[in-house]
SERO-4910 file (N, C-alpha, C, O; in steps of 0.05 Angstrom, whole numbers):
BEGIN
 pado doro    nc1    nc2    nc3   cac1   cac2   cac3    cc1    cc2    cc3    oc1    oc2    oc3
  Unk    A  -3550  -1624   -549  -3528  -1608   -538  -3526  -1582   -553  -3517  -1561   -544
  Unk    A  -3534  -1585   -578  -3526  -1561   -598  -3547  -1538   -593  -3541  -1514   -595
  Unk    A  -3574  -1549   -586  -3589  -1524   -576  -3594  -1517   -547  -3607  -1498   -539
  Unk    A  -3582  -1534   -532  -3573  -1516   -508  -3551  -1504   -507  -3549  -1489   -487
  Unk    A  -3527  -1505   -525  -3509  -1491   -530  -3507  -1462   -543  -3489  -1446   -539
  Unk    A  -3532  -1460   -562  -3541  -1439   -569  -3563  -1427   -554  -3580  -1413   -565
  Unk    A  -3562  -1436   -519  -3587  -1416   -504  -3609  -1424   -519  -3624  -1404   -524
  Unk    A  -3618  -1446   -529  -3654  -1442   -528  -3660  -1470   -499  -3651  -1492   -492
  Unk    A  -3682  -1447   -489  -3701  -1455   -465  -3723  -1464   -469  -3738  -1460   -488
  Unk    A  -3727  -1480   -448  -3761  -1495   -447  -3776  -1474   -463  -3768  -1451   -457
  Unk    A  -3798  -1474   -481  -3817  -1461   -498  -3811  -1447   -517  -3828  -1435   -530
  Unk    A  -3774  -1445   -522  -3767  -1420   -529  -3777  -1444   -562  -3783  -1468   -562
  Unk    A  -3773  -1418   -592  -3781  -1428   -617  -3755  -1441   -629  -3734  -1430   -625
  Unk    A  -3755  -1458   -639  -3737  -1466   -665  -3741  -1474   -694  -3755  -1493   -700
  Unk    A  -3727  -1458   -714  -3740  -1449   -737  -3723  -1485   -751  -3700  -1491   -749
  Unk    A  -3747  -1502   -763  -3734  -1528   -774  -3762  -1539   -800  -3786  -1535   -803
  Unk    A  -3735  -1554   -815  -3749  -1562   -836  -3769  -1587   -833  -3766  -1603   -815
  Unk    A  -3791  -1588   -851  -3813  -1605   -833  -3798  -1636   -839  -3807  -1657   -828
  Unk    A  -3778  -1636   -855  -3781  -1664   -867  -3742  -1668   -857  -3721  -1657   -865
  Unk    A  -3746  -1687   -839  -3717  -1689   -826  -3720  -1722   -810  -3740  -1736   -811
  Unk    A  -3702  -1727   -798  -3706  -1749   -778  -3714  -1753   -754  -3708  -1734   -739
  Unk    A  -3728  -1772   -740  -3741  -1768   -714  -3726  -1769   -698  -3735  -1774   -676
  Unk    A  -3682  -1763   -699  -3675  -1753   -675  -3671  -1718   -675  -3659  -1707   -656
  Unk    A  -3681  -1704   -695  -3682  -1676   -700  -3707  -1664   -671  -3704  -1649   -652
  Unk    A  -3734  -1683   -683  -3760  -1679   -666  -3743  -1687   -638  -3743  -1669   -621
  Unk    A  -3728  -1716   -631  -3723  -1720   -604  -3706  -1697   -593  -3708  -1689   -570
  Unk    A  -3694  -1689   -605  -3680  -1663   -596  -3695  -1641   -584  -3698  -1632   -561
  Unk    A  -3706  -1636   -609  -3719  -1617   -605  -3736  -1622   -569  -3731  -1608   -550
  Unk    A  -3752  -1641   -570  -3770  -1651   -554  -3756  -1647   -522  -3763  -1634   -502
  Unk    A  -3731  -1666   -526  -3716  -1658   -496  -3705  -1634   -482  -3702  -1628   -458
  Unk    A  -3700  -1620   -507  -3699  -1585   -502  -3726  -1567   -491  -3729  -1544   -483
  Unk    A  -3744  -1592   -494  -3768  -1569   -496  -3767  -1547   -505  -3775  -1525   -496
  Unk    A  -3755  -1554   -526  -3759  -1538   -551  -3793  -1528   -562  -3810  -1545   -558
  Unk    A  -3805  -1501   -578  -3823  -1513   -584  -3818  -1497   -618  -3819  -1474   -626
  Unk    A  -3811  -1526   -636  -3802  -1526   -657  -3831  -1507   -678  -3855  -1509   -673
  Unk    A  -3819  -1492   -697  -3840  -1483   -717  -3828  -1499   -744  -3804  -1496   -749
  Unk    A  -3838  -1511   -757  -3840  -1526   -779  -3844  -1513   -805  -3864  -1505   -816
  Unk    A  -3816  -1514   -812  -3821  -1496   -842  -3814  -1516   -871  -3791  -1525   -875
  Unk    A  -3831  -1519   -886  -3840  -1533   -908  -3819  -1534   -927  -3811  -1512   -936
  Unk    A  -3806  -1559   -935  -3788  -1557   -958  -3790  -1559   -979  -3811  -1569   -987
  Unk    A  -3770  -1549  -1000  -3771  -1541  -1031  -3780  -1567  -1043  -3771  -1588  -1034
  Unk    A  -3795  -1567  -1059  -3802  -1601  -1074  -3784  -1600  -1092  -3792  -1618  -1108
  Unk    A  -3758  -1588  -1105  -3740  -1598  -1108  -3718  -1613  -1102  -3709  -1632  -1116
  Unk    A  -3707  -1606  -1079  -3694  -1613  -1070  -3695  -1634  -1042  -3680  -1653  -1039
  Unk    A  -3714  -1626  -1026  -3726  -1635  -1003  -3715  -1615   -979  -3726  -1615   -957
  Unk    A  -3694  -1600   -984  -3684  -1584   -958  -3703  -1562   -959  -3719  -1555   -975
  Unk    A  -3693  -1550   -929  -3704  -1517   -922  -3715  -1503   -938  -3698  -1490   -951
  Unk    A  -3744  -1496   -948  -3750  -1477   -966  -3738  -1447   -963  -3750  -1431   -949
  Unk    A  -3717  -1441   -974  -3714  -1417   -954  -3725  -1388   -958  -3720  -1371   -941
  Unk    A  -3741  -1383   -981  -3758  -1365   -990  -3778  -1369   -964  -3781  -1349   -950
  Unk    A  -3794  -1398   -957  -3811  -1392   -942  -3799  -1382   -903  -3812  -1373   -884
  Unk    A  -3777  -1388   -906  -3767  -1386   -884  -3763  -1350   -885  -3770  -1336   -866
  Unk    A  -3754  -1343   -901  -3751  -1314   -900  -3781  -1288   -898  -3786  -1266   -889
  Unk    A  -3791  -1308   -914  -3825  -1308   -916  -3840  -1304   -887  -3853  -1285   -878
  Unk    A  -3832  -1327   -877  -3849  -1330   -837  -3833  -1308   -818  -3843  -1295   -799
  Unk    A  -3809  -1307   -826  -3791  -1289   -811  -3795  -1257   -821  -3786  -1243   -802
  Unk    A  -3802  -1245   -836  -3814  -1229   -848  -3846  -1218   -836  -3853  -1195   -833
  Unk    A  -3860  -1240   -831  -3887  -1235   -826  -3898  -1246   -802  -3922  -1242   -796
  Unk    A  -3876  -1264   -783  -3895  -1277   -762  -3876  -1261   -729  -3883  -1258   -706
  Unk    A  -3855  -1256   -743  -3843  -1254   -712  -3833  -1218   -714  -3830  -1202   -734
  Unk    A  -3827  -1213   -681  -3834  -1181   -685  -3810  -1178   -661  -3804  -1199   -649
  Unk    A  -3798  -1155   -654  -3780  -1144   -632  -3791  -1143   -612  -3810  -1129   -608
  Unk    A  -3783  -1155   -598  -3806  -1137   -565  -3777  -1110   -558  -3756  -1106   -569
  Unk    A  -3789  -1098   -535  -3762  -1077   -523  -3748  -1092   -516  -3726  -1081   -514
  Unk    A  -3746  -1113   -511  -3706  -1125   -504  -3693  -1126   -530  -3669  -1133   -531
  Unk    A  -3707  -1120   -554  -3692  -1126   -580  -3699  -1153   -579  -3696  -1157   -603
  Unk    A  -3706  -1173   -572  -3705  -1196   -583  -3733  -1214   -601  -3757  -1209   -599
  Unk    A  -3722  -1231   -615  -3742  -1237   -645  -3767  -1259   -618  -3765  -1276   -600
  Unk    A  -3788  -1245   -631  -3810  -1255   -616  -3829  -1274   -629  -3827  -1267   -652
  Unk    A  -3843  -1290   -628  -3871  -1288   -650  -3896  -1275   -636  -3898  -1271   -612
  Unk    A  -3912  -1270   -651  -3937  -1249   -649  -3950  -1262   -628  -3953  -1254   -605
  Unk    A  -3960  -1290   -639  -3972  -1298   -628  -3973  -1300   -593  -3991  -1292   -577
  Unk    A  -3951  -1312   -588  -3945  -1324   -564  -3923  -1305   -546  -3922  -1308   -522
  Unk    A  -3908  -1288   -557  -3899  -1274   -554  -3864  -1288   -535  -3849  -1277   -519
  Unk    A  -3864  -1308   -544  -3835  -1331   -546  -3815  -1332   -556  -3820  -1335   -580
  Unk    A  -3795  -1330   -553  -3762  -1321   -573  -3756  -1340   -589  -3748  -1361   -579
  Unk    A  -3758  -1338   -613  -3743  -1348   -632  -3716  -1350   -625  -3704  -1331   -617
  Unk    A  -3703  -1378   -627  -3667  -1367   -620  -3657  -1378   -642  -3643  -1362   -655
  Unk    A  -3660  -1410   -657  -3656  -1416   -673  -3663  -1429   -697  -3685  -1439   -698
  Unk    A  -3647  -1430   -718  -3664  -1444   -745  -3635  -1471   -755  -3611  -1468   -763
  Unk    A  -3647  -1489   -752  -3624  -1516   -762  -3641  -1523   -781  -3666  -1527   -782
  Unk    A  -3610  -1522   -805  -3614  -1530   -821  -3605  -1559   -831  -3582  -1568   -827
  Unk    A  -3626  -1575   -846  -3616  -1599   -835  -3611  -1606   -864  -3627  -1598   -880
  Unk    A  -3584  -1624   -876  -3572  -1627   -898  -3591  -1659   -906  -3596  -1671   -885
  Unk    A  -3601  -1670   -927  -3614  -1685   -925  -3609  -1704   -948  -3608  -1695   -971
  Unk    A  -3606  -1726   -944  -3588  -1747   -969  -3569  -1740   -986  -3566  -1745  -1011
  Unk    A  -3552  -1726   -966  -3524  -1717   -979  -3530  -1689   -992  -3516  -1688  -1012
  Unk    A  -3537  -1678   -990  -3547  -1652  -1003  -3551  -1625   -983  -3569  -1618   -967
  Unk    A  -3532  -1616   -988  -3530  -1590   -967  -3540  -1578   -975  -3542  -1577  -1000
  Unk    A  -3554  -1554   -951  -3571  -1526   -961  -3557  -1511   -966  -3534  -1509   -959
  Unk    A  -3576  -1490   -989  -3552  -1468   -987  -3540  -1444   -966  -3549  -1421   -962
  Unk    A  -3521  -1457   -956  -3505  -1448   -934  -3508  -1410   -929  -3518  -1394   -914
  Unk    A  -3493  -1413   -955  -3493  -1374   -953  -3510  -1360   -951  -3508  -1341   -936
  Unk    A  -3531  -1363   -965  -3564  -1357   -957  -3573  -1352   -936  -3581  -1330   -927
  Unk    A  -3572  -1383   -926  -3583  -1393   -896  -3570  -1372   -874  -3582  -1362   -854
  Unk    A  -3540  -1367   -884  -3515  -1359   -858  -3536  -1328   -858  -3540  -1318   -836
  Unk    A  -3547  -1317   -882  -3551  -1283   -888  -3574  -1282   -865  -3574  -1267   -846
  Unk    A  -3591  -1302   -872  -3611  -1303   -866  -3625  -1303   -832  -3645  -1295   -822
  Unk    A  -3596  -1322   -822  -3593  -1328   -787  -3583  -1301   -775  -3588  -1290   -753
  Unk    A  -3563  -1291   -801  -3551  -1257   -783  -3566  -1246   -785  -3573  -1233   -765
  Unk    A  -3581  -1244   -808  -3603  -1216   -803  -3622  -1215   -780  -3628  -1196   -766
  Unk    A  -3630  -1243   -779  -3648  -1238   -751  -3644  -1250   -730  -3662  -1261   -717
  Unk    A  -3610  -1250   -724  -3605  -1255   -705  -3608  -1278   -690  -3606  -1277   -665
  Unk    A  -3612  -1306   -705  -3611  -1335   -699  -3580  -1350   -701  -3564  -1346   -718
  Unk    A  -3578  -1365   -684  -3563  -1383   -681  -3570  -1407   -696  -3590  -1421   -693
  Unk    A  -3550  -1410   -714  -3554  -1429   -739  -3545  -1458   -734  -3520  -1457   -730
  Unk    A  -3552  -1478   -733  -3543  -1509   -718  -3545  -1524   -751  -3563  -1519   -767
  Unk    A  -3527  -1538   -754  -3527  -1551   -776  -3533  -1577   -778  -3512  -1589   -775
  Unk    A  -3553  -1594   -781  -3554  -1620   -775  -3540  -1636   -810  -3548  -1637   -834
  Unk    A  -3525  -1642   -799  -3507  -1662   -821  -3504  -1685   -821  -3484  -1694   -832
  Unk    A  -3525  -1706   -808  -3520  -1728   -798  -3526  -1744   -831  -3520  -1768   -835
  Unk    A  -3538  -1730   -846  -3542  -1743   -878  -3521  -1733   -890  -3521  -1735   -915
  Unk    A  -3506  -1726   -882  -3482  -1714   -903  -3461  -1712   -905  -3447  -1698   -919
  Unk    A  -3453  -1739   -880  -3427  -1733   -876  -3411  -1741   -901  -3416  -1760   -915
  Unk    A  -3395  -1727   -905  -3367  -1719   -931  -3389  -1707   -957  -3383  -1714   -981
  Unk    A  -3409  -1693   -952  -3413  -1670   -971  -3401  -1648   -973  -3390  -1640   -952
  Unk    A  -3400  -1635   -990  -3391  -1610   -985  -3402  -1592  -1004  -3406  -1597  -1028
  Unk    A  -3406  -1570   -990  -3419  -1545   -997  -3392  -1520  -1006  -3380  -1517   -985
  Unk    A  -3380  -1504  -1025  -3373  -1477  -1030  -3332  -1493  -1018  -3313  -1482  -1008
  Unk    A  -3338  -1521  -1026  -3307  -1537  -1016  -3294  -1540   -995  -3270  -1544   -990
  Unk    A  -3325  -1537   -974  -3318  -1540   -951  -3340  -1557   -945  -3362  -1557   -957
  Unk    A  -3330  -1578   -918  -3339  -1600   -910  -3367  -1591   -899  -3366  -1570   -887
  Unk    A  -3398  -1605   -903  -3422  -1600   -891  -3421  -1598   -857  -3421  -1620   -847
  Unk    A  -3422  -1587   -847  -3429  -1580   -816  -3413  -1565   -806  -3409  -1566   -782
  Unk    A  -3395  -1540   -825  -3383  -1528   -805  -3386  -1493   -817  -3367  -1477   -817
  Unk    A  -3412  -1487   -827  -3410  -1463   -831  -3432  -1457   -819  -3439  -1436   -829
  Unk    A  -3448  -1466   -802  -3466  -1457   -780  -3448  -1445   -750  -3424  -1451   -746
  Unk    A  -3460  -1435   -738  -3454  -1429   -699  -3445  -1463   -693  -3424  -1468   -683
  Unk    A  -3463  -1482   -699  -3449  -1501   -692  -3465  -1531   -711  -3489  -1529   -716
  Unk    A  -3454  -1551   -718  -3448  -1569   -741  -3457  -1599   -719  -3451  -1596   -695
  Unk    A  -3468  -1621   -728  -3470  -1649   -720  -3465  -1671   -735  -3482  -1667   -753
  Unk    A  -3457  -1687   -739  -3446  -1710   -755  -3444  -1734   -741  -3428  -1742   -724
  Unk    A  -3468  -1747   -752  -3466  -1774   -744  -3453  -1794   -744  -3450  -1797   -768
  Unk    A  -3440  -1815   -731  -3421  -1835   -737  -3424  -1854   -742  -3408  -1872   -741
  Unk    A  -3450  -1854   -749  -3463  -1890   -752  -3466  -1885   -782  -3465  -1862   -791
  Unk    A  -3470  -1910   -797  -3473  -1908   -830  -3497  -1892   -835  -3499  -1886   -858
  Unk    A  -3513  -1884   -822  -3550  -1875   -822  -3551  -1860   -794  -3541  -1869   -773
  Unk    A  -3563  -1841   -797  -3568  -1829   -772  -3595  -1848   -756  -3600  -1847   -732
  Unk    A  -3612  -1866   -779  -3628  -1876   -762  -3620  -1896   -755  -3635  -1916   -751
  Unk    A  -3589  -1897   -752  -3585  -1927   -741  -3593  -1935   -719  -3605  -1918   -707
  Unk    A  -3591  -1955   -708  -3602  -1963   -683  -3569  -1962   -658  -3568  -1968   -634
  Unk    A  -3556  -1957   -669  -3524  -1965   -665  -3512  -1952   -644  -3529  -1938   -633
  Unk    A  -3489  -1950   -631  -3482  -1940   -609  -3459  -1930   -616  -3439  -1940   -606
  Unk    A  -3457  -1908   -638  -3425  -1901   -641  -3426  -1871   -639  -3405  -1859   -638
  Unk    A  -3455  -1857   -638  -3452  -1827   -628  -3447  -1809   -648  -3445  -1818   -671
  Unk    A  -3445  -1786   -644  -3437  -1758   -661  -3428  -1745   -650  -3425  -1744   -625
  Unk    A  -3419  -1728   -673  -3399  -1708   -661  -3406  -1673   -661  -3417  -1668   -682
  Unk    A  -3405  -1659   -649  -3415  -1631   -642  -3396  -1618   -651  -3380  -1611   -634
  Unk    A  -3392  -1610   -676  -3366  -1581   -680  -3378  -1552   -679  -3395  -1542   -693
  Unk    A  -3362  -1543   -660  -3363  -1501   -654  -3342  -1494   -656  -3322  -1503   -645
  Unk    A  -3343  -1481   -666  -3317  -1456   -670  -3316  -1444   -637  -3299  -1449   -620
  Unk    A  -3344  -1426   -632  -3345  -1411   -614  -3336  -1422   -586  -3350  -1441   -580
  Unk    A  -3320  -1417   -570  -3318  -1425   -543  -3338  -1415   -524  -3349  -1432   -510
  Unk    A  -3345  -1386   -520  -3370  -1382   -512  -3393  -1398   -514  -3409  -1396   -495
  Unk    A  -3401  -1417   -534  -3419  -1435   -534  -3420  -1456   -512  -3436  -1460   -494
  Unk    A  -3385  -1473   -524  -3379  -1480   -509  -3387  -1490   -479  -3396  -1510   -468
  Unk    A  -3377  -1465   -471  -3379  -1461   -448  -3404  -1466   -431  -3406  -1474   -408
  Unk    A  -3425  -1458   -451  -3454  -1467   -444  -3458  -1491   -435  -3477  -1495   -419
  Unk    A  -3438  -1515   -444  -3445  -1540   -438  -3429  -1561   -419  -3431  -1585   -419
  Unk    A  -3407  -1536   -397  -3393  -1557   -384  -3412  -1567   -370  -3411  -1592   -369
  Unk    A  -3438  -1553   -354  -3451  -1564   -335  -3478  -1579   -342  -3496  -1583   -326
  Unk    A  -3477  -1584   -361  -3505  -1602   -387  -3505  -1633   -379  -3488  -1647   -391
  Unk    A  -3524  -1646   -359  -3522  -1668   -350  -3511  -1685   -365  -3491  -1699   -360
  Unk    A  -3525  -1684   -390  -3497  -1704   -415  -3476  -1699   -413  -3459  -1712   -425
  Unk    A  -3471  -1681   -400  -3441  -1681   -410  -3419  -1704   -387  -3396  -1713   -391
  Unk    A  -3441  -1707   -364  -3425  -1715   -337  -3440  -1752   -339  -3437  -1769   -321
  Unk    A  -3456  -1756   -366  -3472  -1779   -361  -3455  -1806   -375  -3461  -1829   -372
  Unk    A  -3428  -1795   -394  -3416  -1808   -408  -3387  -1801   -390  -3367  -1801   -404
  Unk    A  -3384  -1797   -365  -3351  -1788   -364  -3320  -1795   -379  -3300  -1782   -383
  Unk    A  -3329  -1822   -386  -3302  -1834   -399  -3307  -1821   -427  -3285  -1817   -438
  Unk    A  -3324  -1815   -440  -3325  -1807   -472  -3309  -1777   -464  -3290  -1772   -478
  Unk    A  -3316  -1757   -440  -3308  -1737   -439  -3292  -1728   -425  -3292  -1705   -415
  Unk    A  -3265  -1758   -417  -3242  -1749   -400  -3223  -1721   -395  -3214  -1713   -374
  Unk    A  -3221  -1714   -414  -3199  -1688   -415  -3214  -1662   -425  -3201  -1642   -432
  Unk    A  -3249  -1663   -424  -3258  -1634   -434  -3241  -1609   -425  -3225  -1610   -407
  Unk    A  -3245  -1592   -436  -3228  -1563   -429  -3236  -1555   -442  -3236  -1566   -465
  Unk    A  -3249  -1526   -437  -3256  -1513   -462  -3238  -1491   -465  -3245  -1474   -481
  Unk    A  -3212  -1487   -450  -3195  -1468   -465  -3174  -1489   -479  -3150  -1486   -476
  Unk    A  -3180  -1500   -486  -3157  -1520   -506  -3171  -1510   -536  -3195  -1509   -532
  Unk    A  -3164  -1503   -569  -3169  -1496   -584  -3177  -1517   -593  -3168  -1539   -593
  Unk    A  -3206  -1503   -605  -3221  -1530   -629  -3195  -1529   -650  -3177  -1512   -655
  Unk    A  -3201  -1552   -660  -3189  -1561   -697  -3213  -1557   -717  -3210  -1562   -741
***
């Protein structure tokens, strides 16, 4: 939901760390997404973000609509999720410099982190939009779901008509999207 909320389309790119969970790839996969894989710090295990600034620097280019391309294929980059990984958040402020400058929509995958916190604020809410798993493990096998936090209502909005959204009706009795997030 989080990257059709941020407009990425069948083939469009998404900038992600290689080492995450296989519901990051399923995501990715049902978006038809087509994910670029960027290598993490062997310190830490998150986002290298030198090399991410690195690929973004050297692989992708403007076309005339203004928008971030890669060379190759000539496909829009829209976003880069960063994914928080055994409790250990990336560095947020970095990452945030890094999504404005070239104009990506930043998705936070927090499903390892829930009640970390980064700069004393809770992990998943200083991206465009944040995920938090509700099972003890995001690889649980379990049926208790996550949760999608945006600030933006414009996003939003992207997803009243998102077949998920109409495939659970009772989870999403009272949606409205002019009612204010918390």
């Amino acid at each position: 939901l989080a990257l059709h909320a941020a407009g990425v389309g069948p083939g469009e790119h998404v900038l992600a760390p290689c080492l995450a969970t296989s519901e990051l790839a399923g995501a990715l996969y049902r978006a038809e997404a087509s994910p670029v894989w960027i290598d993490v710090h062997p310190d830490n295990w998150l986002l290298d973000l030198d090399l991410l600034e690195e690929f973004l620097m050297g692989h992708p280019l403007l076309n005339e609509e203004d928008v971030l391309v890669l060379r190759r294929n000539h496909a829009p980059v829209r976003a880069v999720v960063a994914v928080h990984l055994n409790g250990n958040p990336c560095d947020m402020d970095r990452l945030r410099f890094i999504a404005r400058r070239f104009h990506l929509a930043l998705i936070e995958d927090a499903c390892e982190a829930t009640g970390a916190r980064y700069a004393q604020q809770p992990a998943g809410v200083f991206g465009d939009m944040g995920d938090l798993c509700l099972e003890g493990h995001p690889s649980g096998s379990g049926d208790k779901g996550a949760l999608l936090l945006c600030e933006a209502q414009e996003l939003l909005h992207n997803l009243q008509k998102h077949p998920l959204m109409g495939r659970y009706p009772e989870e999403f009795p009272s949606y409205n999207p002019t009612l204010p997030i918390l």
